[in-house]
VOMAR-641992 format. One record per residue (C-alpha): y, x, z. Coordinates in steps of 0.1 Angstrom, whole numbers, plus 5000, padded with zeros to 4 digits. Example, Ala and Ser with C-alpha at 12.3 -4.5 7.8 and 13.67 -1.06 7.14 Angstrom:
<rs>
495551235078
498951375071
</rs>
This chain:
<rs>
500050005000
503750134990
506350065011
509750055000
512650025024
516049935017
518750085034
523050125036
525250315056
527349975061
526149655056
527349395030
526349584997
523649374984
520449514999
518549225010
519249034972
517949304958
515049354984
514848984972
514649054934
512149324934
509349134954
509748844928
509449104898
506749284915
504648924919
505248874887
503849204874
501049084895
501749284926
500849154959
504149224981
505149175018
508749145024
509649255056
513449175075
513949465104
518049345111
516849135137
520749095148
521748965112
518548805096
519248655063
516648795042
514848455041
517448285026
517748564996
513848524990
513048174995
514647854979
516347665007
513947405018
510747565008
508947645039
509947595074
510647785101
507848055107
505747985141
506548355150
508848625139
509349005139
510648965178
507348815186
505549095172
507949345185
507349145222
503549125217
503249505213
505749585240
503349425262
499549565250
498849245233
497149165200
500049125174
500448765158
500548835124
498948535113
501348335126
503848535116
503348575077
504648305056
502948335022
505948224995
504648264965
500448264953
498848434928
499148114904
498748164868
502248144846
502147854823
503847984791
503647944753
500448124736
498448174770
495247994748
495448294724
496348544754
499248674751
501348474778
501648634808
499048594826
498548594864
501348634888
501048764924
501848714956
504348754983
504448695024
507848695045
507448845078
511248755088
513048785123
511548455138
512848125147
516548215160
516147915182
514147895217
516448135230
515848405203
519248575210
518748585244
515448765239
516648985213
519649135236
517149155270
514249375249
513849725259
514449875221
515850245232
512750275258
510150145229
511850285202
512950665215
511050695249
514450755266
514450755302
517150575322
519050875331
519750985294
520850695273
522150875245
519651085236
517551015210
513951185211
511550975190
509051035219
508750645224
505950405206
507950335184
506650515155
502950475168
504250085164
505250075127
502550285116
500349985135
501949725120
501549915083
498049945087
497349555105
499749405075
497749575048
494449445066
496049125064
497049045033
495449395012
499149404997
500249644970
503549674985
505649695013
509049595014
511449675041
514849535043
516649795076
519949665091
522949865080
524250145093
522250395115
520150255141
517150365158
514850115137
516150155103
516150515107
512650535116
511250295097
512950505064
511950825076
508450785090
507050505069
508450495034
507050645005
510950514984
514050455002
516550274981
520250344996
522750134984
526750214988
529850104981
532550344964
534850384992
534850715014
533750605044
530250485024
530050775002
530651045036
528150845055
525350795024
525351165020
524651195057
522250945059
520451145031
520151445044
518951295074
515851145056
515151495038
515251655073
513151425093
509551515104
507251305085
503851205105
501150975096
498650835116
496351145103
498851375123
499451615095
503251605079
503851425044
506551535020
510051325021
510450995005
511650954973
515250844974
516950614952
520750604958
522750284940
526950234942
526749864945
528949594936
531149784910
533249574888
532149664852
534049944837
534050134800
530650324796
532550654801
534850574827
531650444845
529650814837
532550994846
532350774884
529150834892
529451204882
532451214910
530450994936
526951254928
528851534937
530451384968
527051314977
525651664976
522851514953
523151734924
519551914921
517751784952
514351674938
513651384961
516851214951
516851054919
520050954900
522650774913
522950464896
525450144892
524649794902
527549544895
528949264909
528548924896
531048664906
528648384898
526848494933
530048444956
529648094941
526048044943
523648294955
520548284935
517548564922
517948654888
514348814884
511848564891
510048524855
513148214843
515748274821
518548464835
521848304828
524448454808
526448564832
523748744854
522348944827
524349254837
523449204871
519749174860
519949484837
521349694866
518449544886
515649644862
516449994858
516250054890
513249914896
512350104858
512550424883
510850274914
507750094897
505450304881
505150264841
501450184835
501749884855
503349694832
503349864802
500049874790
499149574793
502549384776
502249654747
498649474743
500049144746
503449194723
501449374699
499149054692
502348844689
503649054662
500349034645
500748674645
504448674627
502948664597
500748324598
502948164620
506648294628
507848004650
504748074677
505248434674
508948464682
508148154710
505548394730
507848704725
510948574741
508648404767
507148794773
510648924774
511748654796
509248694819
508649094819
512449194814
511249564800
512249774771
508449694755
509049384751
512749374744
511649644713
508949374702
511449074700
513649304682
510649444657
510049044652
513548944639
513349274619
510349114603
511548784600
515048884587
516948704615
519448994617
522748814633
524148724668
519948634683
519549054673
522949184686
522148974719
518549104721
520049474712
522849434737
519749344764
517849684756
520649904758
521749804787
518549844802
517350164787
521450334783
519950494747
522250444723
520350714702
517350514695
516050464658
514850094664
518850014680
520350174652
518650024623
519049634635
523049714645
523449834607
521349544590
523049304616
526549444612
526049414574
524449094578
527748974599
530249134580
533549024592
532348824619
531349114634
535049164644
534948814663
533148964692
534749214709
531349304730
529149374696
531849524677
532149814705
528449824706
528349884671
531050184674
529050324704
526150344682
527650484652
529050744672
525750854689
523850864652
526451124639
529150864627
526350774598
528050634565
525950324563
526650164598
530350334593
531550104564
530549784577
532349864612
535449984598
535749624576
534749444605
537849614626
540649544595
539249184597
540149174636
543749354631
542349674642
543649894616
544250234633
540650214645
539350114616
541250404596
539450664620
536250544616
536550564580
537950974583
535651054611
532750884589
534051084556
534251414574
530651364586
528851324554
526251584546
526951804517
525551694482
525851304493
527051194463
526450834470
527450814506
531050994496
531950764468
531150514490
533350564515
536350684491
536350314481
536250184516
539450384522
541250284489
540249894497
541850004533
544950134517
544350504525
545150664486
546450994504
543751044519
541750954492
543351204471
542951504495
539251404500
538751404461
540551794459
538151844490
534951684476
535251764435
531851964435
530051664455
531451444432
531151574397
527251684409
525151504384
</rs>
């Protein structure tokens, strides 16, 4: 069983929602998941993981547990565990030729408890310091770690996985530095997901937080000392910015980190706000369509999780299943692209965005269904550079023609991707006439110069070509200089 803890210097930067989101995408990968709430002071994490109304209050909580080892006696984790979701199969277009999903998975809440029946009262009277750090009454702020507490976590690990024989365990830690969080990160998790806000405070006390987790002794029940976890550090709730203002951020926040070549840290990443939230607070990765205005949100979400989850559990067996719907596109279209954009609703993953994409290739539907679907991998995978991205934006932006200029979103996509293939002739034209159209003139005058001045020697073709793009843009001196420039090109037979 993995276990996965989410943690934050300062609370309020989306940990639990995303705790939230990645038990419902690892269920429906198939996973078996317990989610687990430690901030027994602010529990909430039942209401990010369970529609309101779906199961009652549990019989017992995380308190009760807590109480029941305090005192020697078996810990109620039946009564405790509150299975939310079953292993139910998915209903979904194609399943009777399969290629639907399949199977999804499981997940249990083990949450705080009932915060009635004088749960507060309980809560504040528990000895935590004494269980948790073995301090003695005559040193209260010293912090040993010689208490039960780890010999209690590493219990309850081992008792959950004999209850349920789950794949994963998720932790959601109460922000900021406490003696649970902190050893529940440090002496239980194989991945610690650390989410911050951009602000100094966060960034000064992420970076300490981190190299508190490198530093910390690691036992297992075995006795012998494990490697660090692997941590996953996230600035959360950014609005969204230009791609290279955004690079150039996280560049600045990395290095105020101190994360630059530390092997157990993996990249800092960006998850962004979403308004829609502050309005109503929902999952956007639960196998349904995500709405339009959540699909940033859900992008961020999924390539995170891209770095957490390992590959082969997913992508073997959609490449099976995307594979026979593409097979299928040529008896019967309709069904085909049906089951694909059920796959790539379901398994949000760059296999099966590529296969919706390959499909409309096939099919010829090359307009705003494409640039959507494009826009979707991208921001997922962040590879502008990929053959399969640049040859739909060029038949699309073609396709589209001037009402390419209409979106402003698709028309700077298609510029990002020129640039990255070497400002390539073909996709070049197309943009440039789409930017005249939308009273972008300058721009579409540079494109057209930075497109000329990359064309390969010899390319005849590609050089008259864009010679008459600039004299329909009205560029004749520069068509005359590129003539005196490119006479041997031209005059080549």
């Amino acid at each position: 069983m993995r276990t996965i803890t989410f943690a934050s210097f300062k609370g309020g930067v989306g940990g639990s929602l995303a705790l939230a989101n990645l038990a419902h995408y690892l269920a429906t990968l198939g996973q078996r998941v317990i989610a687990l709430d430690l901030d027994l002071e602010s529990p909430g994490l039942h209401t990010k993981l369970v529609p309101s109304g779906r199961v009652g209050p549990p019989a017992s909580g995380m308190l009760d547990v807590f109480e029941a080892f305090a005192s020697h006696r078996p810990l109620p984790l039946r009564e405790s565990l509150q299975q939310i979701r079953s292993a139910e199969p998915i209903a979904a277009p194609g399943d009777e030729a399969g290629v639907g999903p399949g199977h999804a998975g499981a997940i249990w809440l083990l949450d705080s408890g009932a915060t009635r029946d004088g749960y507060w009262q309980r809560l504040a009277e528990f000895p935590w310091r004494r269980l948790l750090c073995g301090v003695a009454p005559h040193q209260p702020h010293e912090r040993t770690w010689d208490g039960r507490g780890g010999e209690f976590l590493l219990t309850l690990q081992a008792e959950l996985q004999r209850e349920t024989d789950a794949d994963y365990l998720l932790i959601d830690t109460p922000g900021g530095t406490t003696e649970l969080g902190d050893l529940a990160s440090s002496l239980l998790a194989d991945d610690v997901v650390l989410l911050l806000a951009h602000n100094h405070e966060s960034l000064v006390g992420t970076a300490a937080l981190i190299t508190a987790l490198l530093a910390a002794p690691r036992l297992r029940q075995a006795g012998t000392e494990t490697s660090p976890p692997r941590i996953f550090p996230a600035l959360s709730r950014l609005p969204r910015l230009p791609l290279p203002r955004e690079k150039a951020l996280l560049a600045a926040a990395s290095t105020r980190l101190g994360i630059s070549g530390l092997v157990a840290v993996w990249p800092l990443e960006i998850i962004h706000c979403c308004p829609e939230l502050a309005v109503h607070e929902q999952l956007v990765l639960q196998g349904a369509p995500t709405p339009p205005t959540m699909e940033l949100l859900a992008a961020d979400y999924l390539r995170l999780f891209g770095r957490i989850v390992p590959s082969p559990l997913l992508e073997s067996d959609l490449r099976a299943k995307t594979d026979t719907a593409l097979r299928l596109a040529f008896e019967d279209p309709a069904s085909a692209a049906a089951m694909l954009d059920d796959l790539a609703t379901t398994f949000p993953h760059p296999t099966s965005y590529r296969a919706v994409l390959k499909h409309l290739r096939l099919t010829r539907d090359l307009g705003p269904r494409a640039m959507h679907w494009v826009e979707r991998l991208v921001a997922l995978t962040q590879d502008l550079s990929e053959p399969l991205v640049f040859e739909v934006v060029k038949s699309c932006a073609a396709a589209l023609d001037q009402q390419l200029g209409s979106q402003p979103r698709w028309m700077e996509l298609t510029e990002q991707v020129w640039a990255a293939h070497g400002h390539d002739w073909t996709l070049g034209l197309p943009l440039a006439n789409a930017l005249r159209a939308s009273g972008e003139g300058a721009r579409a005058h540079h494109v057209l110069v930075a497109t000329r001045a990359a064309l390969p020697g010899g390319s005849k073709e590609g050089t008259m070509e864009v010679l008459r793009a600039m004299l329909a843009h009205g560029m004749k001196d520069e068509v005359l200089d590129a003539v005196l420039h490119d006479k041997d090109d031209l005059t080549a037979p």
